[in-house]
N, C-alpha and C positions, 0 to 999 in steps of 0.2 A: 348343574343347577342347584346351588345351596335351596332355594326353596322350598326344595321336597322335604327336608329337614329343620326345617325353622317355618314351619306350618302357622302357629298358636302362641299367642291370641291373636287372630287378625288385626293388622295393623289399618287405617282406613285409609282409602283411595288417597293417593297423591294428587293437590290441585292441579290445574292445568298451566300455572306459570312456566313453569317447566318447559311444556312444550309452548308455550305461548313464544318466549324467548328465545328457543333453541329453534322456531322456524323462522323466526325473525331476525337475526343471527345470521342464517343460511340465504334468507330471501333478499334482506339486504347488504349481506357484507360481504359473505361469499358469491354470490351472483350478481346483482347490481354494483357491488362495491364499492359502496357510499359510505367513504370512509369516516364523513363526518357521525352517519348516523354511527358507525363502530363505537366511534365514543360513547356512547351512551346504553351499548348493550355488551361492551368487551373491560373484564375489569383493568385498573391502572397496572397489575402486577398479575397478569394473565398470563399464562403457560401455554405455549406453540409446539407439538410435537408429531414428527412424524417419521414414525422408523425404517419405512418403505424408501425415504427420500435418500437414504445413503447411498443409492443405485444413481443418484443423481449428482451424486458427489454433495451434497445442501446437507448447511449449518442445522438444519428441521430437526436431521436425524436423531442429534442429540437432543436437543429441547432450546426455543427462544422464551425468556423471559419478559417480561412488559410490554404493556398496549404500545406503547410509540416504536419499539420493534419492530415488533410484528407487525402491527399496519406499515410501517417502511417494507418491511418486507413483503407484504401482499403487493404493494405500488410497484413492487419491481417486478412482478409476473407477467411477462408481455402474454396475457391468455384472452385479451379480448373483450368479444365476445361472451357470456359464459353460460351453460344452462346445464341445472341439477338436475335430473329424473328418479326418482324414489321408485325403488323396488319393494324396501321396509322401511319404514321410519315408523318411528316410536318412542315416549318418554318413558323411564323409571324412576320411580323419586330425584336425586336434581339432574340424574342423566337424559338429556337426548340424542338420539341414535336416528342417522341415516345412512342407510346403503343403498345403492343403485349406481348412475353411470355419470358423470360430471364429464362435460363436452364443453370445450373453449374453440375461437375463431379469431387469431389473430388478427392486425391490421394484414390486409393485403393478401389472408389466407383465400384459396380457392373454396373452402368447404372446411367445416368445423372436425376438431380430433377427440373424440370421448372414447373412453376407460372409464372400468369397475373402481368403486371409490367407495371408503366409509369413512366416516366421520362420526365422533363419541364429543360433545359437548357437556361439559359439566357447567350448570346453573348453580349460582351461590348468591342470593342477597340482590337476584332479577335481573344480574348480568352473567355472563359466560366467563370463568374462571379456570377454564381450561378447554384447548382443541387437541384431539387428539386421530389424528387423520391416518388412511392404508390409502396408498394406492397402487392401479399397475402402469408404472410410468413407460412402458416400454415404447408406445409409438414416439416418447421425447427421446432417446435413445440412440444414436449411430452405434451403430455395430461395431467401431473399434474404439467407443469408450466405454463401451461395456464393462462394470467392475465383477460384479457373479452377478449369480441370480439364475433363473427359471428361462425367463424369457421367451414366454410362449411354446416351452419344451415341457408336455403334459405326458411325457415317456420319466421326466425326471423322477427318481428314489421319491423326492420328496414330496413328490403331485400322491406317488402311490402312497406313500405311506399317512400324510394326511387324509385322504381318503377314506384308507381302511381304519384311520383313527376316529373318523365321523360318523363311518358306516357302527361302527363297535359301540361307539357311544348311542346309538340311535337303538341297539341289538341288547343294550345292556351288558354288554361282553369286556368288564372291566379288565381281565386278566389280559385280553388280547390292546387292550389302552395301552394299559401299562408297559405292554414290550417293548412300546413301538417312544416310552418314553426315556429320560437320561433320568438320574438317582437324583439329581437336583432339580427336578420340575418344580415350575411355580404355576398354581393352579388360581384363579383370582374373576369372580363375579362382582365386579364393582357395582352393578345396576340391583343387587340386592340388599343393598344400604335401602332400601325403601320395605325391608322386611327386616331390619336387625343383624342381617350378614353384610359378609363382603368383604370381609379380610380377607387377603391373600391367605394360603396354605404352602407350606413348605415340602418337596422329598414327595419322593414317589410312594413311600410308603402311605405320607399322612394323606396324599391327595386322592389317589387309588382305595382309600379307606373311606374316607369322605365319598366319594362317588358310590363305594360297594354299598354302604349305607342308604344313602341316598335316592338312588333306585331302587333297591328293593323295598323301600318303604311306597311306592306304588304300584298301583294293579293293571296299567298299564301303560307303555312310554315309549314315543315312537316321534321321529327326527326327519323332517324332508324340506332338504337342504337343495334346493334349485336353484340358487345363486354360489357362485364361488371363482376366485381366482386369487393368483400364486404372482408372488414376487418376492424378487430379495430373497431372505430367507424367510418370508413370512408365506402363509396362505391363510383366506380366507372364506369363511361361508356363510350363510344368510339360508333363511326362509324357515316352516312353523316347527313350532314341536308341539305335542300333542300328550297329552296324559291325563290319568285320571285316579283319583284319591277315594280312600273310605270317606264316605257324608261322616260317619262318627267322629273323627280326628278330628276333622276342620268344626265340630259342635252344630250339623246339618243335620236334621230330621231325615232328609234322601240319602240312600244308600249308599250311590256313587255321585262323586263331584267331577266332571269331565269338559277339560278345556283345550281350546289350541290357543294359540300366540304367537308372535313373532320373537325370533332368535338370532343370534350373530353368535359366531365363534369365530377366534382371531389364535392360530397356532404359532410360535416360533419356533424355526429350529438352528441346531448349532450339529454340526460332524453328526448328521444324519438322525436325528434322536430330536425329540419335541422335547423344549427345557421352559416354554410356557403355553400356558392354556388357560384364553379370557374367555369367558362369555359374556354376553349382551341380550337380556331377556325384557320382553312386555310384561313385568311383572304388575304394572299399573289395570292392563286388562285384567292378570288374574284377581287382582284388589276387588277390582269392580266389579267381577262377577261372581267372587266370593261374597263380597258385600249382600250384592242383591241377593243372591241364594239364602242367606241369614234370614233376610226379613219375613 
């Protein structure tokens, strides 16, 4: 979480376009799927990507360009039926974030199929200029066109090792991050563009430095992750993280500043080694509760 380190000055709450947008987006595009209203909330030159899909063998994997694509390609999803359930959802400056379960019910289906799902919405100028979708497609899946992947095998190296990459991070235990990373990790909070971060980091060096920093600059930081799943080469986790800062840093009269929030982290890995590491923080609550704390 770049945050811990790009404290000051507070930046002021992001408005709520944001998520105004990025639920509406979800409520009627991805769910209802009224594609006409798409027009109107998906940019002309919008970006479709989704890494998890190459288990699917889908074009997604690599990225679809342009609204008239991509809505051709939504029309071709015989998924029905369709209903989103939020686990977390939350905006950060133009990002909004949902995780929870997406369940479709084809024509003719006996009973609807849902899987863990997230979706990363980027708002630009009150429309969606990019989707950037995990999910675990495995109930769409016959067993002998499986290409890799996990596949409901939580014995896999890479179930454990993301794990104990979360658990570490939640423990402060950078050294043991780091092991479990490859020399070229890419480390990247996109959601804290609404604090002056968010560049990507390069090398395990610069990222594991970043992180030692990071945390130790608070007094205390603690990660509970109740949502998660694994596909592809990706795994997933969701739910709060919880920390708290000197009142003096942040320019607080109270001693301690103490928050929870919601968080997504999103690991890939290559020949067993994590080679990225997103996160996806409610940095908008921290805004606003730092705000009010000010006054």
């Amino acid at each position: 979480m770049q945050l811990l380190i790009v404290l000051l000055p507070l930046l002021s709450p992001a408005n709520n376009s944001t998520s105004e947008v990025g639920r509406a987006f979800i409520e009627k595009v991805m769910v209802a799927r009224d594609f006409e209203a798409a027009k109107g909330l998906a940019a002309e030159d919008m970006l479709f990507t989704d890494p998890t899909a190459h288990t699917l063998g889908m074009a997604l994997s690599e990225g679809i360009r342009g609204r008239t694509k991509i809505l051709a390609k939504m029309r071709s999803f015989n998924v029905g039926t369709v209903t989103m359930e939020p686990s977390y959802e939350f905006s950060a400056g133009p990002y909004h974030c949902f995780v929870g379960t997406f369940s479709s019910m084809p024509p003719g289906a006996k009973a609807a199929t849902g899987f863990p799902f997230m979706t990363v919405l980027q708002v630009e100028d009150g429309v969606v200029a990019e989707r950037l979708d995990f999910g675990d497609y495995d109930p769409y899946i016959p067993d002998d066109k499986r290409i890799d992947g996990l596949h409901g095998d939580m014995d896999h190296p890479m179930v454990k090792s993301a794990k104990a990459y979360v658990a570490a991070y939640g423990q402060r235990d950078v050294e043991t991050m780091g092991s479990l990373c490859a020399d070229h990790v890419v480390f990247q909070d996109r959601t804290a563009a609404v604090i002056g971060a968010g560049d990507p980091i390069e090398g395990r060096a610069g990222v594991m430095g970043m992180l030692k920093s990071a945390l130790a600059s608070v007094d205390s930081f603690e990660i509970d992750a109740d949502y998660m799943f694994f596909h592809g080469n990706y795994a997933v986790f969701a739910g709060d993280v919880s920390y708290s800062l000197p009142g003096a840093r942040m320019g607080l009269e109270q001693e301690t500043f103490g928050i929870t929030h919601s968080m997504a982290i999103v690991l890939r890995f290559a020949d067993g080694e994590i080679v990225r590491h997103d996160d996806f923080a409610d940095y908008g609550s921290f805004l606003k509760a730092a705000s009010k704390a000010k006054r």
